[in-house]
C-alpha atoms as an extended CHARMM CRD file, in Angstrom:
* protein
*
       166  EXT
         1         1  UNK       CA            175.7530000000      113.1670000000      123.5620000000  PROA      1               0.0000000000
         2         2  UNK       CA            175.9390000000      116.4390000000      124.8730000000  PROA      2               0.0000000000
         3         3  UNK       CA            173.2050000000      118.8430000000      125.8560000000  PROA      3               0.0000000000
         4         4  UNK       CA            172.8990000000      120.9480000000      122.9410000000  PROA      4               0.0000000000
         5         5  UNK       CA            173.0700000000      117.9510000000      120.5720000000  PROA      5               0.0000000000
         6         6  UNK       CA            169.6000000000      116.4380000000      122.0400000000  PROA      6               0.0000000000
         7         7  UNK       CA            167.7260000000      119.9120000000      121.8780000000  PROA      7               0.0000000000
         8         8  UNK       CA            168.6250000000      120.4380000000      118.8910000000  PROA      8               0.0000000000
         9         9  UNK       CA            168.0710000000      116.9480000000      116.7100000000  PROA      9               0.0000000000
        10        10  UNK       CA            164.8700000000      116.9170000000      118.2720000000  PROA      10              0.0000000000
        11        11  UNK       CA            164.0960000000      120.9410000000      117.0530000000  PROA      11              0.0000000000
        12        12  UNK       CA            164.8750000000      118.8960000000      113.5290000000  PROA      12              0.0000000000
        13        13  UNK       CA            163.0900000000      115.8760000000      113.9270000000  PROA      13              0.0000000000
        14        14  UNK       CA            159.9180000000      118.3280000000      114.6400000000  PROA      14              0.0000000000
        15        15  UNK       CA            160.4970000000      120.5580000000      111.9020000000  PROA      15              0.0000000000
        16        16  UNK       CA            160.8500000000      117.3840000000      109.5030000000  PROA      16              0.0000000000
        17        17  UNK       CA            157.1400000000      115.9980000000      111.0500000000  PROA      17              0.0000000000
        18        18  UNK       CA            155.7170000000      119.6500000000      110.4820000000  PROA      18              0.0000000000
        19        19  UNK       CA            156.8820000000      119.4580000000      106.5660000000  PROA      19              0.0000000000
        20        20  UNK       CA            156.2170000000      116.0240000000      106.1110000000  PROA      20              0.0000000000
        21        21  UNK       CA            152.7290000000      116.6350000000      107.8890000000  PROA      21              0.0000000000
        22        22  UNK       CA            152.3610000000      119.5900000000      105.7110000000  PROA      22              0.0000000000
        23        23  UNK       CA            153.0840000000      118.1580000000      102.3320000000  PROA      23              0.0000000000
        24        24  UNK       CA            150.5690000000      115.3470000000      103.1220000000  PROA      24              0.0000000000
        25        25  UNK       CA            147.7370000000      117.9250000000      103.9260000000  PROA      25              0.0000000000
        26        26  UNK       CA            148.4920000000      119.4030000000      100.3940000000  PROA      26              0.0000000000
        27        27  UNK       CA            148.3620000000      115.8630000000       97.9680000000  PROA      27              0.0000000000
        28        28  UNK       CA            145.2210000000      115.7200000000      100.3800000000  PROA      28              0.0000000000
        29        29  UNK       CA            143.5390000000      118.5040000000       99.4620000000  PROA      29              0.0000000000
        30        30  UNK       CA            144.9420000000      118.4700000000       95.6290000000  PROA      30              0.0000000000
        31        31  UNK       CA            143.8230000000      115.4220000000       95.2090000000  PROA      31              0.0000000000
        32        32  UNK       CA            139.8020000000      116.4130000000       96.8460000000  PROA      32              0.0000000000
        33        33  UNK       CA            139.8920000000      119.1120000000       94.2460000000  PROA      33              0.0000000000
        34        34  UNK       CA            140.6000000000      116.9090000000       91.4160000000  PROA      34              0.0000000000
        35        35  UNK       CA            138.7050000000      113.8620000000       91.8470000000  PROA      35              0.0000000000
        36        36  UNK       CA            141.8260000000      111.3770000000       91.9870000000  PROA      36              0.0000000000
        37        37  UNK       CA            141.6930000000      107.9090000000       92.1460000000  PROA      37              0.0000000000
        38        38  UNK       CA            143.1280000000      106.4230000000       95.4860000000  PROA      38              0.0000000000
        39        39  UNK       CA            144.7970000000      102.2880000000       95.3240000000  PROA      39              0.0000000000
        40        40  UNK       CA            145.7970000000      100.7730000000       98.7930000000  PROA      40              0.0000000000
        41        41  UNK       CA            146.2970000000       97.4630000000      100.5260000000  PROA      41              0.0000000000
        42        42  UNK       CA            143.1510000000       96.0260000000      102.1100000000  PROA      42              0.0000000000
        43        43  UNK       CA            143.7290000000       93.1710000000      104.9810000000  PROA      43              0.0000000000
        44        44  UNK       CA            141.2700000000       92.6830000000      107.7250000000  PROA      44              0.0000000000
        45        45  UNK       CA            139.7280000000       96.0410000000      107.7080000000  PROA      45              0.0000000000
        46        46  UNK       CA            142.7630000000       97.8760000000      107.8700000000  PROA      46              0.0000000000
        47        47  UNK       CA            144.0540000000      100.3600000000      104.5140000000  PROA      47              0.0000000000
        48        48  UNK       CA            148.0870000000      100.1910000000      104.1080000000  PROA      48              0.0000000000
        49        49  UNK       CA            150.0490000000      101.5190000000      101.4610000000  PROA      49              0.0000000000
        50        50  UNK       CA            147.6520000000      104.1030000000       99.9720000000  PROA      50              0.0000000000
        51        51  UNK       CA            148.6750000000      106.5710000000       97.2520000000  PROA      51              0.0000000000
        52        52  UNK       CA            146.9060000000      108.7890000000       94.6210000000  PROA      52              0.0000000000
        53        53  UNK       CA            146.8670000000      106.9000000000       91.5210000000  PROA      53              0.0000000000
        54        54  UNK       CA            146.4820000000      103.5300000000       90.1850000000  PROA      54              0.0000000000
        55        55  UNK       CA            148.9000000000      101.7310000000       92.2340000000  PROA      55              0.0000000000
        56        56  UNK       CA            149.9730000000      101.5760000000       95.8750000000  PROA      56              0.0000000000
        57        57  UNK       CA            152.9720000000      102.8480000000       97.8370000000  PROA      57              0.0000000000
        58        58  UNK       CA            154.7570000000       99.1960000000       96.9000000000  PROA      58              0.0000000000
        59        59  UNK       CA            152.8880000000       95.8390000000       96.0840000000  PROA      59              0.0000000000
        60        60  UNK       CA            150.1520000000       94.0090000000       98.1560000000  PROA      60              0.0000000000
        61        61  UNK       CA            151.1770000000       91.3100000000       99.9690000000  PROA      61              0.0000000000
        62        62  UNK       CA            149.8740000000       87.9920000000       98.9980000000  PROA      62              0.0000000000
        63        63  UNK       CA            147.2200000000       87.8450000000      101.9730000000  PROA      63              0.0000000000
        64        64  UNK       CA            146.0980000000       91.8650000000      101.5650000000  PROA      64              0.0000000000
        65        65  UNK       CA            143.7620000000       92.4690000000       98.4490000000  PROA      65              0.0000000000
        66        66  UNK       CA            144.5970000000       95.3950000000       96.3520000000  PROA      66              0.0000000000
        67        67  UNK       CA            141.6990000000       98.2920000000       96.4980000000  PROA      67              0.0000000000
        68        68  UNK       CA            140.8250000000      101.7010000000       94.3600000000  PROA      68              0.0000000000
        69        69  UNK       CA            138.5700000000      104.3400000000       95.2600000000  PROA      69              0.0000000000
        70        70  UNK       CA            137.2970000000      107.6540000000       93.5600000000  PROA      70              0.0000000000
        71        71  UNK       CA            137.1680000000      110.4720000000       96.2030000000  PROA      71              0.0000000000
        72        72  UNK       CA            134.4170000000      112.5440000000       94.2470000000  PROA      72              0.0000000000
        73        73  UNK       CA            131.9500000000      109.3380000000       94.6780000000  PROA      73              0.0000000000
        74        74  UNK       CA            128.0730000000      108.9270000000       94.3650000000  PROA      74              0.0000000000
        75        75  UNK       CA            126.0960000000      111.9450000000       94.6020000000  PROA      75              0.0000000000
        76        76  UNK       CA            123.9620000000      112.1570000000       97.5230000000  PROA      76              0.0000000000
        77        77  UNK       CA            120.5390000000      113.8920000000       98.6300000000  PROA      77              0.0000000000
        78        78  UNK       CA            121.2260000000      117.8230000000       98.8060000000  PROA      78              0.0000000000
        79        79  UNK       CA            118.0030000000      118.3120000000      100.3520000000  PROA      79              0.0000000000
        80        80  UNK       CA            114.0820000000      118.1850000000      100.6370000000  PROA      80              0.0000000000
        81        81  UNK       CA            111.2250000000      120.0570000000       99.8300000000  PROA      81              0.0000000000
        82        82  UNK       CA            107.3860000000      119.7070000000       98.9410000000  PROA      82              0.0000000000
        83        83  UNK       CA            105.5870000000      120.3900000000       95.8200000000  PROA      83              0.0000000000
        84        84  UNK       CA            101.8840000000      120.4820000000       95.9800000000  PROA      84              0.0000000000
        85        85  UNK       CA             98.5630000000      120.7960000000       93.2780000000  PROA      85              0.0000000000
        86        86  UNK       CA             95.3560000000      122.2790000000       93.7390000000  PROA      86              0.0000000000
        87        87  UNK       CA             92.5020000000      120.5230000000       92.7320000000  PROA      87              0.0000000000
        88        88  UNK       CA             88.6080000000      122.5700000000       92.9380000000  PROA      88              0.0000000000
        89        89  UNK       CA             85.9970000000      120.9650000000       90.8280000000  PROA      89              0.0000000000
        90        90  UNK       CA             82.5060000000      120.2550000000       91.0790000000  PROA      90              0.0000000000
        91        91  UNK       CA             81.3730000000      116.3850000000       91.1760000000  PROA      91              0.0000000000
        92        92  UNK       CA             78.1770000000      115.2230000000       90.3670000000  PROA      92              0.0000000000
        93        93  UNK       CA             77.1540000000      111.7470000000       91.3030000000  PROA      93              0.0000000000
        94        94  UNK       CA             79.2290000000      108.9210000000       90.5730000000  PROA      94              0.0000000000
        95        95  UNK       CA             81.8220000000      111.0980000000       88.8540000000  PROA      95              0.0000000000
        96        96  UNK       CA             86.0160000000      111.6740000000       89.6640000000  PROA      96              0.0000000000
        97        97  UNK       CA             88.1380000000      114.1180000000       89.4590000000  PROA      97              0.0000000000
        98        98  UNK       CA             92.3030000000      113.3040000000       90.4110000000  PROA      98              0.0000000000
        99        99  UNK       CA             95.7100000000      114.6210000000       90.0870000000  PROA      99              0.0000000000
       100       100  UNK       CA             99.9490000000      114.3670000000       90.7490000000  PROA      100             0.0000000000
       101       101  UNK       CA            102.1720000000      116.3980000000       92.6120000000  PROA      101             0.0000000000
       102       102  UNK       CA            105.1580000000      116.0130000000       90.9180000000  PROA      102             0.0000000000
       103       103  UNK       CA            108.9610000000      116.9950000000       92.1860000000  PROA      103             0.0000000000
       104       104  UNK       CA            111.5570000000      118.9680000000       89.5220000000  PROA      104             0.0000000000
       105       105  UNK       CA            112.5130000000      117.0890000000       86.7670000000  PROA      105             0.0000000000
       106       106  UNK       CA            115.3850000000      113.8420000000       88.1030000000  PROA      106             0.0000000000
       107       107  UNK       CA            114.4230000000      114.7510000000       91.7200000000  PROA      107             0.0000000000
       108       108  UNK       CA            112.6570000000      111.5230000000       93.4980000000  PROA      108             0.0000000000
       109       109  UNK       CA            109.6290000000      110.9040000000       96.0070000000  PROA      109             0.0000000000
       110       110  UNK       CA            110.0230000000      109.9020000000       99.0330000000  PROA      110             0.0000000000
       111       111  UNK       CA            106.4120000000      110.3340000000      100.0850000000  PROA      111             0.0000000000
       112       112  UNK       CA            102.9710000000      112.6980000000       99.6920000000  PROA      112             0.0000000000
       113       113  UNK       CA             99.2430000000      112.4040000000      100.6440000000  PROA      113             0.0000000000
       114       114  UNK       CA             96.6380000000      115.2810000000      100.4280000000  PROA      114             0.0000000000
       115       115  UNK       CA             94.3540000000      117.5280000000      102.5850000000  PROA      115             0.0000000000
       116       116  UNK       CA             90.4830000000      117.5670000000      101.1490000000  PROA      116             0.0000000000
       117       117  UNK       CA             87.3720000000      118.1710000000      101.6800000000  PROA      117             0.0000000000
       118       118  UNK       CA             83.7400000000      118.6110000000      100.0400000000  PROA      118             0.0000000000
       119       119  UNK       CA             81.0090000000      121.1540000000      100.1920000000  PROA      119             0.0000000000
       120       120  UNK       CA             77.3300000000      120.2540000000       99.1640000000  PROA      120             0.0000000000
       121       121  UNK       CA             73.9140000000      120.3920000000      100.1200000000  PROA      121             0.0000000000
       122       122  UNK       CA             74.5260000000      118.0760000000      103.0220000000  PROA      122             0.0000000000
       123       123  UNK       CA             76.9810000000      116.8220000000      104.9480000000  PROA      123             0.0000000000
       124       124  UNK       CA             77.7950000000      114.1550000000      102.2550000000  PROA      124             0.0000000000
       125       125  UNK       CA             81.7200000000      113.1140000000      101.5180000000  PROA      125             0.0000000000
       126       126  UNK       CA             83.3520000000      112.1520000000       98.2070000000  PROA      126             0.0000000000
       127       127  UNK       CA             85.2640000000      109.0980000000       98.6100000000  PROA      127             0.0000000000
       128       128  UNK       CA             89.5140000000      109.2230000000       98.4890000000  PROA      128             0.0000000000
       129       129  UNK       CA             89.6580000000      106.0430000000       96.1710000000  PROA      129             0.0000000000
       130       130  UNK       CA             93.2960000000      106.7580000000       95.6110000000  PROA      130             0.0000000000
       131       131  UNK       CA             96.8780000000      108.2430000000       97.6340000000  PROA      131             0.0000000000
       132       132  UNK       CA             99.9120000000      106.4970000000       96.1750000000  PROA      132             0.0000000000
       133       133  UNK       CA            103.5200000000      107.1180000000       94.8260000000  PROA      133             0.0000000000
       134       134  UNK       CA            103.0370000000      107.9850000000       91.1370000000  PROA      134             0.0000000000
       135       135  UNK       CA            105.9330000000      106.4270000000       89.5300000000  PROA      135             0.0000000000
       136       136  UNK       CA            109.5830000000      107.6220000000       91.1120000000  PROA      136             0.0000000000
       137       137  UNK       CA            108.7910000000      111.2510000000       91.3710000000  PROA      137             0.0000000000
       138       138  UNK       CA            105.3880000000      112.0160000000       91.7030000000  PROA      138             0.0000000000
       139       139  UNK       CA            102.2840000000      111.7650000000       94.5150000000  PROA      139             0.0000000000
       140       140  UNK       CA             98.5890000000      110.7900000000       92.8420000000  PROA      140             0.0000000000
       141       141  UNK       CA             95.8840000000      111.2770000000       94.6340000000  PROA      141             0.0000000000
       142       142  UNK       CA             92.1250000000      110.3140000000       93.1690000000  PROA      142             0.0000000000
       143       143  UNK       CA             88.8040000000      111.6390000000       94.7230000000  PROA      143             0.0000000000
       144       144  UNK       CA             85.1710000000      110.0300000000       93.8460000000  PROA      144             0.0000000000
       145       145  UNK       CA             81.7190000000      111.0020000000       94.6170000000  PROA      145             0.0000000000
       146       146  UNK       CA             79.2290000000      108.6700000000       95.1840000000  PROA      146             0.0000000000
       147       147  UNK       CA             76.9710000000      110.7570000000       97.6420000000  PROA      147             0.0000000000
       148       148  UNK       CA             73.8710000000      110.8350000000       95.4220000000  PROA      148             0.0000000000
       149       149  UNK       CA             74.2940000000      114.4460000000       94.6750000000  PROA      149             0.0000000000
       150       150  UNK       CA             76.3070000000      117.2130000000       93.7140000000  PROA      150             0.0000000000
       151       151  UNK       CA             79.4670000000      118.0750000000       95.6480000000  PROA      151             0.0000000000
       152       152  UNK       CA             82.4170000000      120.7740000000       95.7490000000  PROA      152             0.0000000000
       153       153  UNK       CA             85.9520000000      118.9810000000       96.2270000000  PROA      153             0.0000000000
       154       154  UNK       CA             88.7310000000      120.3570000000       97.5610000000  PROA      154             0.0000000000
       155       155  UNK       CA             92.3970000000      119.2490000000       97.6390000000  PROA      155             0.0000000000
       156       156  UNK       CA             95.7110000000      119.8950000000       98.1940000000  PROA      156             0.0000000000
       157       157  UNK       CA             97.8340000000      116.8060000000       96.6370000000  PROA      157             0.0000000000
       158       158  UNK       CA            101.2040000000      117.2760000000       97.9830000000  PROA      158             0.0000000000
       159       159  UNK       CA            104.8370000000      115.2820000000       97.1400000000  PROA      159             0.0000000000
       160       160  UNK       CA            108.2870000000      115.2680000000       99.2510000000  PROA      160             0.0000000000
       161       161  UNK       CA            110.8820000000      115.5610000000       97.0950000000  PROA      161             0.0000000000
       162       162  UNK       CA            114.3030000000      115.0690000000       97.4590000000  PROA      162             0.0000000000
       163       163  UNK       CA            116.7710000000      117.0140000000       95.5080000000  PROA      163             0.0000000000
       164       164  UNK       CA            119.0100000000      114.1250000000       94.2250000000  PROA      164             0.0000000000
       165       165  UNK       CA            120.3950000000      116.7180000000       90.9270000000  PROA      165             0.0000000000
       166       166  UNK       CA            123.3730000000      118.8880000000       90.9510000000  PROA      166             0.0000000000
């Protein structure tokens, strides 16, 4: 082999990588576009034979286990934010006032509690019977008085919310 001969093959085995290389990055991206289904070769961890579509490159050997995928996949969280309710009545004795923050409509909880206080004709403070989760996308919170008088409440329920809808 001459000189020029090794230059050269290897100026064509480089240009073959960068087309090969190049035509892989497009079925790539075609196929993140359009939601393909991918089908490989699974054997200890490691993914062999994988092409777009419902079969592999060529068959499974006998001791890999044949595996499909859909790039598109489960949606996930696409963020958080709070949602709160005002509640300002006037208690008398023994009496209850309560209410849910609630996140948009197929959003979920992932946690709340409340801010309150009471305003009488003493220092006396209503009673925070309940703070829970209110079912999968809500935050209740439930405020008594049982100071033997009169009282102002005051709260700010408030929900986390994350935004689980497209």
């Amino acid at each position: 082999m001459d000189g020029k001969t090794r230059p050269r093959s290897l100026i064509v085995t480089v240009f073959a990588l960068v087309l090969a290389i190049g035509a892989i990055g497009i079925g790539v991206a075609s196929a993140e576009t359009t939601g393909d289904t991918f089908t490989g070769c699974l054997k200890g961890g490691t993914l062999t034979k994988v092409a777009i579509g419902s079969e592999p490159v060529s068959q499974c050997s006998s001791s890999s286990t044949e595996v499909s995928w859909n790039e598109t996949g489960t949606p996930g969280v696409l963020g958080f934010y709070t949602r709160s309710l005002d509640i300002s009545r006037s208690l008398n004795d023994d009496q209850q006032t309560n209410g849910t923050a609630t996140c948009d409509t197929g959003d979920v909880a992932t946690g709340g509690g409340y801010n309150a206080y009471t305003a009488g004709a003493s220092d006396a403070q209503a009673f925070v019977r309940n703070n829970r989760p209110e079912g999968e996308d809500g935050w209740h919170v439930e405020v008594d008085n049982f100071t033997g008088q009169p009282v102002a409440v005051y709260a700010d329920v408030f929900v986390r919310c994350a935004d689980v809808t497209p």
